[in-house]
RODO-2510 file (C-alpha; in nm, 4 decimals, decimal comma):
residues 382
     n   res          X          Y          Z
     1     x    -3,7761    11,7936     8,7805
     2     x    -3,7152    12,1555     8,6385
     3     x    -3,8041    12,2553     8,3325
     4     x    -3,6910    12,4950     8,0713
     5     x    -3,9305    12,7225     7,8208
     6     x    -3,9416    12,7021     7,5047
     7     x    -4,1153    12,8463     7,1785
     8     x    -4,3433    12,5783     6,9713
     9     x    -4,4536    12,6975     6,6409
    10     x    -4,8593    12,6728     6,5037
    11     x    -4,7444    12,3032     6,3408
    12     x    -4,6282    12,1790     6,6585
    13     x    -4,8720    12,2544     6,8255
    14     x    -5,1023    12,1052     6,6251
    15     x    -4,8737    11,7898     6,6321
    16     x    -4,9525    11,7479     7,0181
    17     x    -5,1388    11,5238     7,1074
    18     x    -5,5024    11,6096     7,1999
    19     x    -5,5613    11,6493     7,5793
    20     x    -5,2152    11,6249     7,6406
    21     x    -5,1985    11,9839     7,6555
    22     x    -5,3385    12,2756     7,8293
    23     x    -5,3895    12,6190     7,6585
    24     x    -5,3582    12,9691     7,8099
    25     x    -5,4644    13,3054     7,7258
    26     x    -5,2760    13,5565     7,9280
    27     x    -5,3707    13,8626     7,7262
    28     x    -5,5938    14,0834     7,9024
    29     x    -6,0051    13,9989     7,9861
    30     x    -6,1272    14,2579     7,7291
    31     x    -5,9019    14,1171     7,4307
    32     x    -5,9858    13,7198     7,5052
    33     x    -6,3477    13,7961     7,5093
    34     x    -6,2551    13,9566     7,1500
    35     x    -6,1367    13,6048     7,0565
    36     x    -5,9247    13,3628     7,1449
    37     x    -5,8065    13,0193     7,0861
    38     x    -6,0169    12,7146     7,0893
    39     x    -6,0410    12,5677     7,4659
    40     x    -5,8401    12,8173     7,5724
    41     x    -5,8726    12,9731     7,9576
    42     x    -5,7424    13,3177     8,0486
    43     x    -5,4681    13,3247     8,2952
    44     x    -5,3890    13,6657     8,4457
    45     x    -5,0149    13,7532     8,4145
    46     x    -5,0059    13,8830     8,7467
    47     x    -5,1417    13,5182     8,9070
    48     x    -4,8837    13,3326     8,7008
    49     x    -4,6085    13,5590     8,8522
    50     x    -4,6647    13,5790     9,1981
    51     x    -4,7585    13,1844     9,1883
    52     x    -5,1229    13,1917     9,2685
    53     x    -5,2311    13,0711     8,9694
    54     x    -5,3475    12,7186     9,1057
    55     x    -5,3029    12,6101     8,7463
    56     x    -5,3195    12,1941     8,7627
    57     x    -4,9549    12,0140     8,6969
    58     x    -5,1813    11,7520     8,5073
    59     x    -5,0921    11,8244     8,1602
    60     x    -4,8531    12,0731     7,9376
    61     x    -4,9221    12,4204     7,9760
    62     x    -4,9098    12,6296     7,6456
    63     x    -4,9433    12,9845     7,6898
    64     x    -5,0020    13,2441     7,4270
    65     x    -5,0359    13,6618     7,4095
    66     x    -5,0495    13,9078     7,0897
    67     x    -4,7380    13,8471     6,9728
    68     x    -4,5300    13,5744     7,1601
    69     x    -4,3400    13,8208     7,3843
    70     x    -4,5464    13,8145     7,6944
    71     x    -4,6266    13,4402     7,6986
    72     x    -4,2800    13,3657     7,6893
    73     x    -4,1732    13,5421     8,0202
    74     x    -4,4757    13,3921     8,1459
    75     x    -4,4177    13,0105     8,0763
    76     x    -4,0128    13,0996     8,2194
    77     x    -4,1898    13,1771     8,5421
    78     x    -4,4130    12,8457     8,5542
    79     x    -4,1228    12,6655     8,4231
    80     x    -3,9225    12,7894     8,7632
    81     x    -4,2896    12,6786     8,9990
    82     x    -4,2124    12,3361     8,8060
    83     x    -4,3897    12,3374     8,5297
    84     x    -4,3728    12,1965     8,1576
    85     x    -4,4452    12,5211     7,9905
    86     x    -4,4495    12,6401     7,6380
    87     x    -4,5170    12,9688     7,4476
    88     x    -4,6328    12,9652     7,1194
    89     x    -4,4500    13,1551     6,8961
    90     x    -4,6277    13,4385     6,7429
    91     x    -4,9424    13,4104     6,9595
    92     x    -5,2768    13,4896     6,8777
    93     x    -5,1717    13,7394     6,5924
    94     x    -4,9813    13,4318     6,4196
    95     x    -5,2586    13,1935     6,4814
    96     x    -5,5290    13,4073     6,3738
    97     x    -5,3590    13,4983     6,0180
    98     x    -5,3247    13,1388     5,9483
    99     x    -5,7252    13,1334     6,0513
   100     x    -5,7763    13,3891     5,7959
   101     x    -5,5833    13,2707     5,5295
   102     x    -5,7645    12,8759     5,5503
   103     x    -6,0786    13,1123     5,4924
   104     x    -5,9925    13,2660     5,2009
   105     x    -5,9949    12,9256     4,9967
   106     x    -6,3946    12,8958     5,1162
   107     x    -6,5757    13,0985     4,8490
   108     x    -6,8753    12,9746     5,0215
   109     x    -6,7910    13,1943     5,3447
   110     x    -6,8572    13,5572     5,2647
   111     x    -7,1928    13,4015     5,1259
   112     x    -7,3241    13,2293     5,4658
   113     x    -7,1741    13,5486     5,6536
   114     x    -7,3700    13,8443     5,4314
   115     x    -7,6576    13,5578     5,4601
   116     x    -7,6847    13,6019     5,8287
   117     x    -7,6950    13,9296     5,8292
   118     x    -8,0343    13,8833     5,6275
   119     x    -8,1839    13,6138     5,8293
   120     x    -8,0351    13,5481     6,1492
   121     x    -7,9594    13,8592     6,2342
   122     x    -8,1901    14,0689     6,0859
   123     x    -8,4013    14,1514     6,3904
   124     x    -8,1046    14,2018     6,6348
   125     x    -7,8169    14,3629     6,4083
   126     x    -7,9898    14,5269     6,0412
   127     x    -8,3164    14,6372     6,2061
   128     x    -8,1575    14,8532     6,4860
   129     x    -7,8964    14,9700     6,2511
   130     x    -8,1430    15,1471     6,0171
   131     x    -8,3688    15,2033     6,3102
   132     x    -8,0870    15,4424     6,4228
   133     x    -8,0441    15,5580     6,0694
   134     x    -8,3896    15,6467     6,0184
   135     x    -8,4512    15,8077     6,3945
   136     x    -8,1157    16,0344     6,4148
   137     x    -8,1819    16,1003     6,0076
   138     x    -7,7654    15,9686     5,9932
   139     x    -7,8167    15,9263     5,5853
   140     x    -7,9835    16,1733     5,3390
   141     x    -7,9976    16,1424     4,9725
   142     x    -7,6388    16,1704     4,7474
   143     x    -7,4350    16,1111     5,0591
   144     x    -7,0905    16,0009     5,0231
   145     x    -7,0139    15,8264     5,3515
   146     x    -6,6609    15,7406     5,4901
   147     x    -6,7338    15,4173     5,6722
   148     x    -6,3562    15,4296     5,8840
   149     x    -6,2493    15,0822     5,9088
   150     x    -6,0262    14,9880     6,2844
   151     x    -5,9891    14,5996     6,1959
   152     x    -6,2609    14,5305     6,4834
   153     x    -6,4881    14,3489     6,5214
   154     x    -6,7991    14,6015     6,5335
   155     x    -6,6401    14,9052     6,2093
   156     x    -6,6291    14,5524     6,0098
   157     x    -7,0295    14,4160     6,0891
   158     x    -7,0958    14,8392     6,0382
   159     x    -6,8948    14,8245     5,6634
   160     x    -7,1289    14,4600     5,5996
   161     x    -7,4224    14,6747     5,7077
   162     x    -7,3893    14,9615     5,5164
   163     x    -7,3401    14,7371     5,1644
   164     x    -7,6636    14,5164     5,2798
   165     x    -7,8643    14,8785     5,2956
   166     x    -7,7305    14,9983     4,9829
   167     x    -7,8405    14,6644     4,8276
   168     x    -8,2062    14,7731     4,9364
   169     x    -8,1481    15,0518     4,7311
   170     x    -8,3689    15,2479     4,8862
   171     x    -8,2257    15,5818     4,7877
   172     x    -7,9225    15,6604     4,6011
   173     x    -7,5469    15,7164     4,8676
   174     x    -7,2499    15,6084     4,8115
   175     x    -6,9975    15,4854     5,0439
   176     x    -6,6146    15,4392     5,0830
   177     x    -6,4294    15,2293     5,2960
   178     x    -6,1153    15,4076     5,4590
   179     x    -5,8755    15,2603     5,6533
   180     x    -5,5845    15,4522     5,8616
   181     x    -5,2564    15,3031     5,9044
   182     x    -5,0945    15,4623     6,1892
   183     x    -4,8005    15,2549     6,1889
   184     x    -4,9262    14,8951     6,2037
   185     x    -4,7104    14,6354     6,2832
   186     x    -4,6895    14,3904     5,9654
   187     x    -4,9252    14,1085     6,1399
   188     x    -5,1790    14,3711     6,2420
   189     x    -5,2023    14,5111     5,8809
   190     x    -5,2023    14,1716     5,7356
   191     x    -5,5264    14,0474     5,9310
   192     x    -5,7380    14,4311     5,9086
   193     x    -5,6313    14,3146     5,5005
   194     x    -5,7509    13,9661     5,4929
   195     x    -6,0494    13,9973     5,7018
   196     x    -6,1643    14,2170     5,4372
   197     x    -6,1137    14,0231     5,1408
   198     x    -6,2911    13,7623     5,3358
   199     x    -6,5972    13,9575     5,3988
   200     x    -6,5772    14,1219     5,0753
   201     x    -6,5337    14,5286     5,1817
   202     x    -6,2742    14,7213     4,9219
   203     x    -6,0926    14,8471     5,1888
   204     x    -5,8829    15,1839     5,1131
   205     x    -5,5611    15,2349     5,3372
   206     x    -5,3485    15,5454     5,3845
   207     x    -5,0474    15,5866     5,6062
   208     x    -4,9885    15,8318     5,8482
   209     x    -4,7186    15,8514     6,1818
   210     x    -4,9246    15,8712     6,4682
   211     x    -4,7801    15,6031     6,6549
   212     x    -4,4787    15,7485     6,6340
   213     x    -4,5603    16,0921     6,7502
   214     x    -4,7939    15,9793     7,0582
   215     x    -4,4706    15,7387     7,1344
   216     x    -4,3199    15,9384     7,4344
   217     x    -4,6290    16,1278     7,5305
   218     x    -4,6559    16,0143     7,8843
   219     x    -4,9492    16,1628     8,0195
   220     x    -5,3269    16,0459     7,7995
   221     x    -5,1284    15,8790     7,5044
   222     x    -5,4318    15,6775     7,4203
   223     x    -5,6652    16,0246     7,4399
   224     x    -5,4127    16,2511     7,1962
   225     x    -5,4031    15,9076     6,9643
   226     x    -5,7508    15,9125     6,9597
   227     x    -5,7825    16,2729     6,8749
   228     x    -5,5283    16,2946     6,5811
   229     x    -5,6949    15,9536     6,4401
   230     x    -5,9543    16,1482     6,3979
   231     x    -5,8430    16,4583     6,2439
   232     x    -5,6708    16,2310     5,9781
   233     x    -5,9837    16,0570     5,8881
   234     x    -6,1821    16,3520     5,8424
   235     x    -5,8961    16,5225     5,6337
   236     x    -5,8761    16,2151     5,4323
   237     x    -6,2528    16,1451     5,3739
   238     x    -6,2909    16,4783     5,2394
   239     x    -6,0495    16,4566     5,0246
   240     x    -6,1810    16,1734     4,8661
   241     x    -6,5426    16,3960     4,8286
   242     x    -6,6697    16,1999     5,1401
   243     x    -6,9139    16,4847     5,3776
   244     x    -6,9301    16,1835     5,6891
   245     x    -6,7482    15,9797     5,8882
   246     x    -6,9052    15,6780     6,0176
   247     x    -6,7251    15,5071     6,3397
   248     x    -6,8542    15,2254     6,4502
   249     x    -6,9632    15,2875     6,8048
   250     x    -7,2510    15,0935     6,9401
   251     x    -7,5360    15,1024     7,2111
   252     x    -7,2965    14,9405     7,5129
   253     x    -7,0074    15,2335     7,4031
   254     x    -7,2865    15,4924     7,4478
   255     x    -7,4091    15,3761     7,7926
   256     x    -7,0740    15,3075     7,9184
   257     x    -6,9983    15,6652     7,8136
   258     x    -7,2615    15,8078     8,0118
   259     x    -7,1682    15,6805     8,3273
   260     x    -6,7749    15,6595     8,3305
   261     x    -6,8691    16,0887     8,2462
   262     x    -7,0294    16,0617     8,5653
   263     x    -6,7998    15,8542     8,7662
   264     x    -6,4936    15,9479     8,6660
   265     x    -6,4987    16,3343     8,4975
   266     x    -6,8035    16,4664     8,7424
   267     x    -7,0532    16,5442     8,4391
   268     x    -7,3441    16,3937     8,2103
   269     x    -7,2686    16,3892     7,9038
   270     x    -7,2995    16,0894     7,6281
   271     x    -7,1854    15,9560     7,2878
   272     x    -7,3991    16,1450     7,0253
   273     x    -7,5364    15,9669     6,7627
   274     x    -7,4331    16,2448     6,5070
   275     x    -7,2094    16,5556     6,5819
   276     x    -7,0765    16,8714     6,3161
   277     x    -6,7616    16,8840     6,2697
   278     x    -6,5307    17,1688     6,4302
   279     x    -6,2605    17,1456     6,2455
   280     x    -6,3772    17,0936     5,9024
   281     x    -6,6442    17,2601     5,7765
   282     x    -7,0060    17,0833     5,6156
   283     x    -6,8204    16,7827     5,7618
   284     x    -7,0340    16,5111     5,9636
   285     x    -6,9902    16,2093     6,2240
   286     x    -7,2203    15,9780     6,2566
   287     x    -7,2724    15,6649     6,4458
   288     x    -7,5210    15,3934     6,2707
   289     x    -7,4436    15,0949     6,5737
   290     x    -7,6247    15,3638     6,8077
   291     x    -7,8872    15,0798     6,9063
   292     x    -7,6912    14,7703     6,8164
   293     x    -7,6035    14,5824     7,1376
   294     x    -7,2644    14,4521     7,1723
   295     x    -7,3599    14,0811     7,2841
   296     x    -7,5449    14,0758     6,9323
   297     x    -7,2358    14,1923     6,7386
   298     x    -7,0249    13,9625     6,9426
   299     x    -7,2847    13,6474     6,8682
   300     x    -7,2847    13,7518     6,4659
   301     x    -6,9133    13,7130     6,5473
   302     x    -6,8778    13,4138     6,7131
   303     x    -7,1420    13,2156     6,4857
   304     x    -6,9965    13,3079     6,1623
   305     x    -6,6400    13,2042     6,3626
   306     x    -6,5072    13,5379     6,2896
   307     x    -6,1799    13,6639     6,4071
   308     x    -6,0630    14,0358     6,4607
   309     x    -5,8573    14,2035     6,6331
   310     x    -5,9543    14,4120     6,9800
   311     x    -5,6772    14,7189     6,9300
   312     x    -5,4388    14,7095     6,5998
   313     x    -5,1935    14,9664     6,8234
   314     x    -4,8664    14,8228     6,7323
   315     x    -4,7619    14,8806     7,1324
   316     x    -5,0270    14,6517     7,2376
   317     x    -4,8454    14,3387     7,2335
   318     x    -4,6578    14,5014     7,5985
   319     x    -4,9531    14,7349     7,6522
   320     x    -5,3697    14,6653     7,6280
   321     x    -5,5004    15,0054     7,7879
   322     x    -5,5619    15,1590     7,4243
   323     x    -5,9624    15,1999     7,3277
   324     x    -6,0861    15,3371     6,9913
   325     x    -6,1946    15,6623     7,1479
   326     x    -5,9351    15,7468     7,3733
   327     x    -6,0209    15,5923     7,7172
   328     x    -5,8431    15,3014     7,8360
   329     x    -6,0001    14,9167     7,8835
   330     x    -5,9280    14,9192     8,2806
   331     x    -6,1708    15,1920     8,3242
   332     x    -6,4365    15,0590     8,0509
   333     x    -6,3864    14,7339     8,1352
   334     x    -6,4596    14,8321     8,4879
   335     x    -6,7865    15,0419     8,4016
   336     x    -6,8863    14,7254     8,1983
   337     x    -6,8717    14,5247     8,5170
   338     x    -7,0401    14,7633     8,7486
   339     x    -7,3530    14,7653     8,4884
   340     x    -7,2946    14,3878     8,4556
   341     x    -7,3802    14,3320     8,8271
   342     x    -7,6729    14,6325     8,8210
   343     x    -7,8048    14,4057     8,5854
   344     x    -7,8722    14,1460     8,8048
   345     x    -8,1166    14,3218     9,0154
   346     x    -8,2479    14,5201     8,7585
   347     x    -8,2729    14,3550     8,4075
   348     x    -8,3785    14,6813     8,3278
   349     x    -8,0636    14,8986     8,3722
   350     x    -7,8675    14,9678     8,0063
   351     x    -8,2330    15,0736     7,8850
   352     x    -8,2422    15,2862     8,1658
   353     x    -7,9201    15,4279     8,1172
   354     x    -7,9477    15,5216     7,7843
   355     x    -8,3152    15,6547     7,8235
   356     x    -8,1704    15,9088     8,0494
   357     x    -7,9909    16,1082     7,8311
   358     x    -8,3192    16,1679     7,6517
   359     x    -8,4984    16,2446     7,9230
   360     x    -8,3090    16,5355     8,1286
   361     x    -8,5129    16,7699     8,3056
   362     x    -8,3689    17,1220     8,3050
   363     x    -8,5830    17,2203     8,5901
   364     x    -8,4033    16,9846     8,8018
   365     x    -8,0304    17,0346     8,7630
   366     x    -7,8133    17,2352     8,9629
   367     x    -7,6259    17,3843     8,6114
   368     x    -7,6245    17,2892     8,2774
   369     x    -7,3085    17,3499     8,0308
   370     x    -7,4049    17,5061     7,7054
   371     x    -7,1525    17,5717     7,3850
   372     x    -6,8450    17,5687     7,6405
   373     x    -7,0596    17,8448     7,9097
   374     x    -7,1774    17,6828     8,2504
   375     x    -7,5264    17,8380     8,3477
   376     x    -7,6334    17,8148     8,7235
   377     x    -8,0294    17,7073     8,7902
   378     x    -8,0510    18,0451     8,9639
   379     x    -8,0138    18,2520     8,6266
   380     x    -8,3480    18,0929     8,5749
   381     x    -8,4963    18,0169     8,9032
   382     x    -8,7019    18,3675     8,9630
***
């Protein structure tokens, strides 16, 4: 019997019947580990097109992406292998706004979330955060911060952070929370705005075109994206009296760093936990996650059943390659792997990886690289 796909909106599909139904993520790995539906299993689009899938002809098969575009060519395809498929309208962008928006009405839910961040969490999140603080001196006295806001997961646990360590009052900052609009689509916008009500952050936007501008750039789109995001956040936090940036990268983003510099551009380098500005003078960046491991952000996620979104890049519901500092997911997500399975024999290894950069030994490198100016061992070695 052949079949014919279809759309079903959120309200059918919570009129199916339980267990008569089978959901499937075919978004990539990196965003359904971001968050996904509930019993939901990733499918790789690939699989489902060339038919080697071995999905189960047990039960309906509703398939989802971002937006509802994917998902729908998808479920045509298992419809022609003889299939009863279904995309749901929408996809995860649709279902997680109406997630959001059911939260608002809990007044009790910001409460149990900043709570967590006190008890739970305190040891594994707060303590490394101002750890890192304290060690790389990220904060001094009358700092006006920009905390710069993507609508992920780890800028929003850095914006909780940084209001739970100005309740300790410890010594007077203040901070601002900026967020750049870069040409969001609407859903994207909507669910950066609503997690923030929910989570209680005053969240500042301001629009600017770079979407449009990196459209057509064919060669490191991602990269020059990354780079004029940048530039706009700094030119914006100063003009709002800010003198630093803070971007929410975090311990697994330095490590990963480190070695896709190696593997991939031939050098050692790594993700600094402060830097000057070059471009805009007595301007700072600085990068309070430096210690916070991603599996802990990703639990304080997961048990306060938090939803964000992985990239807000109004492309991404065709394209998932984009990553907050320029690189794309197949590489990271690669690197993540590799150090996934190093891990195995040596439970050791991210330490390791990150203690390296603090322990380089000049007398036993072939050339170091110094303000732009490579230097050869042998201008030292007599």
């Amino acid at each position: 019997m052949g079949y014919l796909a279809k759309e079903i909106s959120l309200s059918e599909l919570e009129a199916m019947e339980p267990g008569s139904y089978r959901l499937i993520d075919v978004r990539e790995e990196e965003d359904f580990q971001s968050g996904k539906l509930p019993d939901a299993v990733r499918v790789d689009l690939i699989a489902i097109a060339d038919g080697t899938h071995r999905l189960p002809k047990d039960r309906k098969l509703v398939l989802y992406c971002k937006y509802g575009t994917l998902s729908l060519q998808a479920a045509e395809a298992l419809c022609e292998q003889g299939y009863e498929a279904y995309s749901l309208a929408g996809g995860y962008g649709k279902w997680l706004l109406q997630q959001l928006h059911r939260d608002l009405d809990s007044e009790t839910r910001r409460e149990e979330i900043e709570k967590s961040l006190r008890k739970k969490f305190r040891k594994s999140i707060f303590t490394p955060f101002a750890k890192a603080i304290n060690d790389y001196k990220l904060l001094r006295e009358g700092d006006r911060v920009a905390v710069c806001i993507s609508g992920g997961k780890d800028s929003m646990l850095m914006a909780k952070l940084f209001q739970e360590l100005r309740r300790h009052n410890k010594f007077p900052f203040e901070l601002c929370f900026l967020c750049m609009d870069p040409g969001y689509n609407a859903d994207n916008r909507r669910i950066i705005e609503q997690n923030a009500t929910l989570l209680g952050i005053p969240l500042s936007f301001f629009e600017t075109d770079i979407f449009d501008a990196v459209y057509d750039i064919p060669d490191s789109p991602c990269y020059v994206c990354a780079r004029m995001r940048r530039g706009h956040l700094y030119h914006k936090a100063r003009e709002l009296g800010c003198n630093k940036i803070a971007l929410g990268h975090h311990f697994d983003d330095v490590i990963e760093t480190t070695l896709m510099g190696m593997l991939y551009s031939g050098q050692f380098q790594t993700m600094m936990p402060k830097l000057h500005s070059t471009n805009f003078e007595g301007m700072e960046l600085i990068r309070p996650l430096y210690y916070v491991r991603e599996e802990d952000i990703k639990h304080w996620r997961d048990y306060n059943h938090l939803n964000f979104i992985q990239c807000a890049c109004r492309f991404t519901d065709t394209c998932t390659t984009c990553h907050t500092d320029g690189t794309t997911s197949s590489k990271r997500l690669e690197t993540k792997k590799l150090i996934r399975e190093l891990r195995k024999s040596n439970p050791f290894v991210e330490k390791n990886i990150f203690r390296s950069t603090e322990n380089v030994s000049l007398n036993t490198v072939l050339g170091i690289k110094k303000d732009g100016v490579k230097h050869s061992f042998l201008e030292w070695y007599e």
